[in-house]
C-alpha positions in Angstrom: 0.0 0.0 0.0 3.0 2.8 -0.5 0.9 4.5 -3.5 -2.0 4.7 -0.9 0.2 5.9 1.8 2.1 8.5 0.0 -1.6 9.8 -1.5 -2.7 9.9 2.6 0.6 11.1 4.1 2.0 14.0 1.5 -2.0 14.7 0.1 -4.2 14.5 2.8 -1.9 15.4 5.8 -3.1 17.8 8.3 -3.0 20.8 6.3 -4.3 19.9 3.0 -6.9 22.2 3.4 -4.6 25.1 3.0 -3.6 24.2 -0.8 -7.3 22.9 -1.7 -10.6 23.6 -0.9 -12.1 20.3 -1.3 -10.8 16.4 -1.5 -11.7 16.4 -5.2 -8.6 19.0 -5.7 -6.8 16.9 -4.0 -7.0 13.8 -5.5 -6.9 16.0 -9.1 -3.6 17.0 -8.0 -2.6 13.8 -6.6 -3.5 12.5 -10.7 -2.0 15.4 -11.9 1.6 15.2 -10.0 1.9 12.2 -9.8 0.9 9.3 -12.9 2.9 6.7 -11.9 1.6 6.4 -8.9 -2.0 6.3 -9.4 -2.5 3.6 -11.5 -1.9 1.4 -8.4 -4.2 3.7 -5.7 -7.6 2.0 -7.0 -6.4 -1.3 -6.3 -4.7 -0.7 -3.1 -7.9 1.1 -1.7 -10.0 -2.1 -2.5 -7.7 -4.2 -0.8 -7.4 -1.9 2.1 -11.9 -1.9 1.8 -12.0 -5.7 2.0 -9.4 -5.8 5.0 -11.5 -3.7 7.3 -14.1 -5.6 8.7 -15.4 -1.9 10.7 -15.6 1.6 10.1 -13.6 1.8 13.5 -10.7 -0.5 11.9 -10.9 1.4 8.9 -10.6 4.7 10.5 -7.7 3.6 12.2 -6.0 2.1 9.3 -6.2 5.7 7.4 -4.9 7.4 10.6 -1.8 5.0 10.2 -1.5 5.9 6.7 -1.5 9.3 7.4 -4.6 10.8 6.5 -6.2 13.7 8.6 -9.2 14.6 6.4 -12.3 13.5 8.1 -15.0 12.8 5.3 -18.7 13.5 6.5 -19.8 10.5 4.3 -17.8 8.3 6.0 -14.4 6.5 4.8 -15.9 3.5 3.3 -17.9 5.8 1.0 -15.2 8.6 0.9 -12.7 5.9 -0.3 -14.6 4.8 -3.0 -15.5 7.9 -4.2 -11.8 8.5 -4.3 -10.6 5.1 -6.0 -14.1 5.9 -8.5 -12.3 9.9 -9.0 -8.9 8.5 -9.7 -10.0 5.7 -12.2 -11.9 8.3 -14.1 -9.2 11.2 -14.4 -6.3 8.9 -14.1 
């Protein structure tokens, strides 16, 4: 999972809000910047879905990775919508 973790950790850190104004930029920059990288983000996030059983072990697992955004639609959703963003633009 290092193309996830490096998305989380140098994307989503604690003060992404400062260069975007919502995740969408984000993961359009993320696309953008980085190509290489993104191809394997979709399939790293759908392992990373199927190994949390809970929202709670989820959660947890994107704190370890680094991630401080908080999505209101919750991470299961929020991840998907991600992995669904990034196989579009990418």
């Amino acid at each position: 999972m290092d193309n996830l973790t490096y998305l989380m950790a140098a994307y989503f850190h604690e003060d992404w809000s400062l260069h975007q104004e919502t995740w969408q930029d984000v993961v359009d920059e993320f696309v953008h910047d980085d190509p290489i990288r993104v191809r394997a983000v979709p399939d790293e996030i759908d392992a990373l879905l199927c190994a949390s059983a809970t929202i709670e072990d989820l959660d947890e697992r994107l704190m370890e990775l680094g991630c401080a955004y908080d999505p209101t639609e919750g991470s299961r959703a929020w991840l998907a919508a991600v992995r669904d963003r990034i196989r579009v633009d990418g």
